[in-house]
N, C-alpha and C positions, 0 to 999 in steps of 0.2 A: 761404787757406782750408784748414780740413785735409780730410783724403781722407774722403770720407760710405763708411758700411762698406758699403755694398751694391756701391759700385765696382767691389770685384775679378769679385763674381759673376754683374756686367754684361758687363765685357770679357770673361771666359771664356766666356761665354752667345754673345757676339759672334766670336769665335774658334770657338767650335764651329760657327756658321754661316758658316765659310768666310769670313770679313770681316776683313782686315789692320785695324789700330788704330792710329792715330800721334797725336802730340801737338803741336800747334802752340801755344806758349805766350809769352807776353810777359816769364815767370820769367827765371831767370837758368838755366842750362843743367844747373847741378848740381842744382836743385832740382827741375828737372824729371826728370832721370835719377832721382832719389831719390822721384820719385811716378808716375814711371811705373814702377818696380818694383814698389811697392808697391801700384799698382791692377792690376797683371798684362800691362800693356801687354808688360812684358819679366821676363824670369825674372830671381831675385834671386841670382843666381848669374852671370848674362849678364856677359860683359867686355861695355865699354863703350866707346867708341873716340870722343873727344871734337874735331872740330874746330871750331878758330877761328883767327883772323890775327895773325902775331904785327905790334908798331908798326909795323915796314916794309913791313907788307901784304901778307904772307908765309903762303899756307896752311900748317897743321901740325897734326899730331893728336897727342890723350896717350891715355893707358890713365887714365881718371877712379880707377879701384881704387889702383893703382899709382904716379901721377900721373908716368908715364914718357912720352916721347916714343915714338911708333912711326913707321917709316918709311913714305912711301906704296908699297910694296911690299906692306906687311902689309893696309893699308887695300884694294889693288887686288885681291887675293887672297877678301877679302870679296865683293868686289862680281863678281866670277868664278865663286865661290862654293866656291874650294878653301878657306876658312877653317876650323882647328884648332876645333871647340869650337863652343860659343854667345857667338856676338860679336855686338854692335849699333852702329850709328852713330847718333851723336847730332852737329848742329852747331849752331852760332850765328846769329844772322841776319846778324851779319860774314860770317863763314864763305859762306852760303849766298849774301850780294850778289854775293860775288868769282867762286863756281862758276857763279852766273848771266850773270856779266861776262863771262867767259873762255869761258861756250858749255858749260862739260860741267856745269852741274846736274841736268841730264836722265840722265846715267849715277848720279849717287848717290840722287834723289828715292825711286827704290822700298827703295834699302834702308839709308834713316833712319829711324830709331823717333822721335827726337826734337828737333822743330826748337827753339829756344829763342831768348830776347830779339827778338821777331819783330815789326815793327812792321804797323800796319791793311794796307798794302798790300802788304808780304812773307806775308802771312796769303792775301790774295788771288792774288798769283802761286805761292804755295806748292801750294791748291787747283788752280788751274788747272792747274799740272802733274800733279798725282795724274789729273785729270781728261782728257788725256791719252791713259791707258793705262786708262782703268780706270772704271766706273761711279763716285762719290765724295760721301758724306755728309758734311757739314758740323756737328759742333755745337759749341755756344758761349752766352754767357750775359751775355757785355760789349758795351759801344759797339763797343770794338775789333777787334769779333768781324761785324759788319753786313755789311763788302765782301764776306768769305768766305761766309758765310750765305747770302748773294743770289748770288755766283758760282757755288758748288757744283750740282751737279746735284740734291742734295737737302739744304737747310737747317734745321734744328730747333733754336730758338731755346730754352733753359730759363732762361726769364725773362719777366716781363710788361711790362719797361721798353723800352728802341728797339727792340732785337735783334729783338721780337719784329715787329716793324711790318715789315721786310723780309726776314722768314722767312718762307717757306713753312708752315712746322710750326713751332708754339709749345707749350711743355707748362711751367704753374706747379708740377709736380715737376721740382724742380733736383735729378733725379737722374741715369743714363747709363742703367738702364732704361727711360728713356720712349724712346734710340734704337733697344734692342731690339724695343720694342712696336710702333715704327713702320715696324722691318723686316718684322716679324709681319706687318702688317698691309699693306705693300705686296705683299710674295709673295705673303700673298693675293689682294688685287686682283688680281696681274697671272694667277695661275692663272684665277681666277674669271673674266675677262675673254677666255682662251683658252676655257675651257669654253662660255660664253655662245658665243663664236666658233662653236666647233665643233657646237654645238646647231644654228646655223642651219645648218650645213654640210652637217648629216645631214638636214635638214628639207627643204632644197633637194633632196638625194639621193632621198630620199622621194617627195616631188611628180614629183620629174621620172620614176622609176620609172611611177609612179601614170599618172602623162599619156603617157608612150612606149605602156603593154600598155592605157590608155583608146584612144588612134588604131590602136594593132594591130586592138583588137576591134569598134571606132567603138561604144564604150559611154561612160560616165562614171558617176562617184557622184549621188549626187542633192545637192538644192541643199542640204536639211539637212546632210548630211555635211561639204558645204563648207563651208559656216557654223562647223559645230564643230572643225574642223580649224585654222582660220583665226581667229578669235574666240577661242576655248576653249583648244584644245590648245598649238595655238603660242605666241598673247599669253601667256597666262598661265603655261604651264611657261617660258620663254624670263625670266622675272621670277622665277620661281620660283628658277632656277638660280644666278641672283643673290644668294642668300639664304643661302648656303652659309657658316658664321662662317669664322674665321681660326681655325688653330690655337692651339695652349696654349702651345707651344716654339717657338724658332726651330728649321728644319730646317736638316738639314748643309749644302746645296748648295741652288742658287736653283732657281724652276723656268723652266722655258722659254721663251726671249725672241723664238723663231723660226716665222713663221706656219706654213713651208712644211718645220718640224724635225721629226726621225726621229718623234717621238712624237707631234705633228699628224699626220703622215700613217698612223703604225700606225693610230691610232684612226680616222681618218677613212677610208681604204683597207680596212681590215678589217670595219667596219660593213657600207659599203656595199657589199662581197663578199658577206657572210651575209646581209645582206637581201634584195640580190638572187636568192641560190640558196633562198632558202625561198620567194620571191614566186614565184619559177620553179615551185618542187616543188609549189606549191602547186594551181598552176596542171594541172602535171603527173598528179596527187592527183586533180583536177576532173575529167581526161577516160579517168581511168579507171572512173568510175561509172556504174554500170548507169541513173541517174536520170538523166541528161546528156547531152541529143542534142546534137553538137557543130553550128555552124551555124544554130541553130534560131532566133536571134533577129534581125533583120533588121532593120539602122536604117536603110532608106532609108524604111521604112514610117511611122518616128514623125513628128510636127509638129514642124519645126524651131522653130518657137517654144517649146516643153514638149521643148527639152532635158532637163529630169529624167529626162523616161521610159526614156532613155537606160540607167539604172539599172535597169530593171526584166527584169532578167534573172539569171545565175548568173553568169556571166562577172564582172560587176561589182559581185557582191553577196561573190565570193572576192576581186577586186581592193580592193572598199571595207576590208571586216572587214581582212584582212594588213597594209594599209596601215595602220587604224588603229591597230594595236598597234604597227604599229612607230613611228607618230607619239609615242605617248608614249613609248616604252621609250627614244626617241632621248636624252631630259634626264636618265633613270637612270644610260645610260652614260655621259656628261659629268659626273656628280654624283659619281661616284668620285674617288680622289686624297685623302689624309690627310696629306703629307710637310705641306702648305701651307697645306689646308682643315682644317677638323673633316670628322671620318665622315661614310661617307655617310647617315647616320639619324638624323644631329643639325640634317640637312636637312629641317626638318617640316613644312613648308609643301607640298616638292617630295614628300617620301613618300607624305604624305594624299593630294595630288591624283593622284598615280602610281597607285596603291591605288586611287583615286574612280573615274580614268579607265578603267583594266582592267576595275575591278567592273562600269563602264557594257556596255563592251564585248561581256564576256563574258556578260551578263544577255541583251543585242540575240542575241547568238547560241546560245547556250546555251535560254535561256526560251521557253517557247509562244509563237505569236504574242499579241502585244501593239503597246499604245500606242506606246513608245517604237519599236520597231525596226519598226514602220508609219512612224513620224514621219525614220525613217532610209532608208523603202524599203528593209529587211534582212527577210528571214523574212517575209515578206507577201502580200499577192495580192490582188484585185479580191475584194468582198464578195460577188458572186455566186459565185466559185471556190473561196472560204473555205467558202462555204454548202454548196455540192453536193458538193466533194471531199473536207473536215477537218472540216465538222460544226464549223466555228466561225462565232460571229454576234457581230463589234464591234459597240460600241456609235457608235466613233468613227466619223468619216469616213474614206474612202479613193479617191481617184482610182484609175480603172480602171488594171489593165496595159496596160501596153502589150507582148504576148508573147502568141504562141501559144496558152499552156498557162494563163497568167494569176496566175501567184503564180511567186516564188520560194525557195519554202521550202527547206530543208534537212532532210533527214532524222535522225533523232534521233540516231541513231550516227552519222551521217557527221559532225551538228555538233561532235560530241564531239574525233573524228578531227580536225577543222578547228584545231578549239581548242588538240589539242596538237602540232598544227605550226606554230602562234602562239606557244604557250608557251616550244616549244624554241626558233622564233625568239629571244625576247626574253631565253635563256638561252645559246646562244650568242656573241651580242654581248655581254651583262654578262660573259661568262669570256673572254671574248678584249679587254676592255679590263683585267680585272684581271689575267689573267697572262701577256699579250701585251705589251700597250703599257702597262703603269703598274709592277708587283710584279717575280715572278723573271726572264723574260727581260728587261723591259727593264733591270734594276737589274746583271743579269749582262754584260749589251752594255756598259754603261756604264763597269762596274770595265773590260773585255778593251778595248774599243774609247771612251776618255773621248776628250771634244772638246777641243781645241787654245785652253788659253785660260791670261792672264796667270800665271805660277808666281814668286808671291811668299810671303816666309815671314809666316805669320796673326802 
């Protein structure tokens, strides 16, 4: 078959993302060396260092350019990595039975470019060893191609004939971009499935905030709130986050395979620090207000059956509001990340609803009393206290307070004030995931301090 022109600037696509290339082929070894230069697997300049056995059984290498013997001294040098120049190893599946026989294939596997005359089941010990040391995609297009395909950690068959029936991944473009695409699109995944991660992580953080300063105060939100918290916010941004495309390129370097790694924990540690100190200041903020008699609300006095009323106070009407901005803002900070995803605003399902839920938010707090933030127990009061105090008269219903004073309103500046220690909440965490844990610190740790992982040449 001759080499399809898109080759070369597959494998370089694939080298730019950090992914060594080899060839495993049934050719004869020259012809392989002469197409793996010419799809870029190896530079065409590269010495080439060709082993096979001679009749006695005899390993020995040539120089393919030259068609000179070289000693195993020059070969050992290679694989040390003191060698002159750009040199490759290429062998035979002669070659490769004997170093498998004798116990040392495992010293040359990482640095052959190209195995050649390789029969179905040299194909599959061939993978298995790559796999090994190293995560290891599989592709191929033959019968003779099926053991390794089903062996590999990840198979992509480019063919609609057997190959494809015990592959994993099948693509009717027999070309080497459909393995780019599938790299694409697994680093996707696997980000996207961190983020998802990390959403419930921060949502659990959330609640459990929410529930520690509800038993401090022995208050709670009302049930609407739970409702939308749990229904609304979670289900469907937690789906939403999911939504996030694959990038357009592969990127240079994979992303992160570690639940409990440096960049799980920045974002996840860091969140739940800023949440915490603005839930705190928030609080803080509360008892400094001349409107705010601290103490005044008394839950031994509610029906323990109408929990709700529980809400009907200030204490829980600053815990509900704070809390629920950070329930949304938590999918925004997770939605971040371009090396692997598309932008974050090419997330449009997740924006709308981010957008929707704030808007709601900040209407409940922001807006006169109304319908809705009655229907939240936020900014409200018993319709006689609305009556005599605010000169307001719903039309809806309202279950009495349960409080002293009988509303919990907020005053119009202070709602304001409330609003932009929510806002900055929800502005701190978005800047401390982009320039903490994703962008210039973290990309600066990574060059000074990179993890400890396989060093082979792409």
């Amino acid at each position: 078959n001759l080499l399809k022109p898109d080759t070369p600037e597959a494998i370089a696509k694939l080298k730019d993302g950090s992914t060594r290339t080899v060839m495993i082929t049934g050719d004869t070894a020259l012809t392989g060396v002469f197409i793996a230069k010419g799809a870029g697997l190896m530079n065409e300049s590269a010495t080439v260092y060709l082993g096979d056995l001679t009749k006695a059984g005899d390993l020995y290498w040539t120089d393919v350019d030259r068609e000179e013997v070289v000693s195993q001294s020059v070969i050992d040098a290679v694989i040390d990595g003191r060698a002159d120049g750009d040199v490759e190893l290429a062998m035979t599946g002669k070659a490769y039975n004997h170093l498998e026989d004798v116990g040392l294939i495992r010293q040359y596997v990482l640095f052959t470019r190209v195995f050649a005359r390789m029969l179905p089941n040299d194909k599959v010990s061939c993978v298995q060893l790559h796999m090994e040391r190293g995560i290891t995609a599989m592709c191929g297009d033959g019968g003779n191609d099926c053991g390794a395909l089903r062996a590999a950690h990840v198979g992509l068959a480019l063919s609609d004939a057997e190959a494809s029936i015990v592959s994993p991944f099948s693509s009717s473009d027999r070309s080497i971009n459909s393995c780019v695409e599938l790299m694409i699109q697994g680093r996707s995944a696997l980000a996207t499935s961190f983020a998802g991660y990390l959403y419930l992580i921060l949502y659990g953080q959330t609640m459990t905030f929410l529930k520690i300063f509800s038993f401090y105060f022995s208050n709670t939100a009302s049930s609407n709130t739970w409702i939308w918290v749990d229904a609304f916010i979670n289900t469907i941004m937690s789906i939403c986050v999911a939504y996030s495309g694959p990038a357009t390129k592969l990127s240079k370097h994979r992303p992160t395979a570690r639940i409990l790694g440096p960049q799980v924990l920045a974002t996840a540690l860091g969140t739940v620090f800023i949440n915490f100190t603005f839930l705190a200041g928030a609080f803080g903020w509360l008892y400094r207000k001349s409107w705010f008699r601290c103490n005044e609300f008394d839950s031994s006095t509610t029906d323990i059956a109408k929990w709700w009323l529980l809400a009907d106070n200030y204490e829980a009407s600053i815990l509900a509001i704070v809390c629920l901005f950070q329930f949304v803002n938590n999918a925004m900070v997770v939605n971040f990340g371009f090396y692997f995803r598309r932008h974050w605003y090419r997330n449009y399902a997740l924006v709308f609803l981010w957008a929707v839920y704030v808007a709601i938010i900040s209407i409940v707090l922001l807006a006169p009393t109304n319908w809705l933030g009655c229907r939240f127990r936020l900014n409200c009061g018993s319709k006689s206290v609305l009556a005599s105090e605010f000169d307001i008269h719903p039309s809806f219903s309202i279950e009495d307070y349960n409080s002293d004073i009988g509303h919990n309103i907020i005053p119009n500046n202070s709602r304001y004030e409330l609003w932009g220690i929510c806002i900055a909440n929800m502005c701190a965490t978005i800047l401390w995931q982009l320039i903490f844990a994703l962008y210039p610190v973290h990309s600066t740790l990574r060059k000074k301090r990179p993890l400890r992982r396989l060093q082979v040449k792409l």
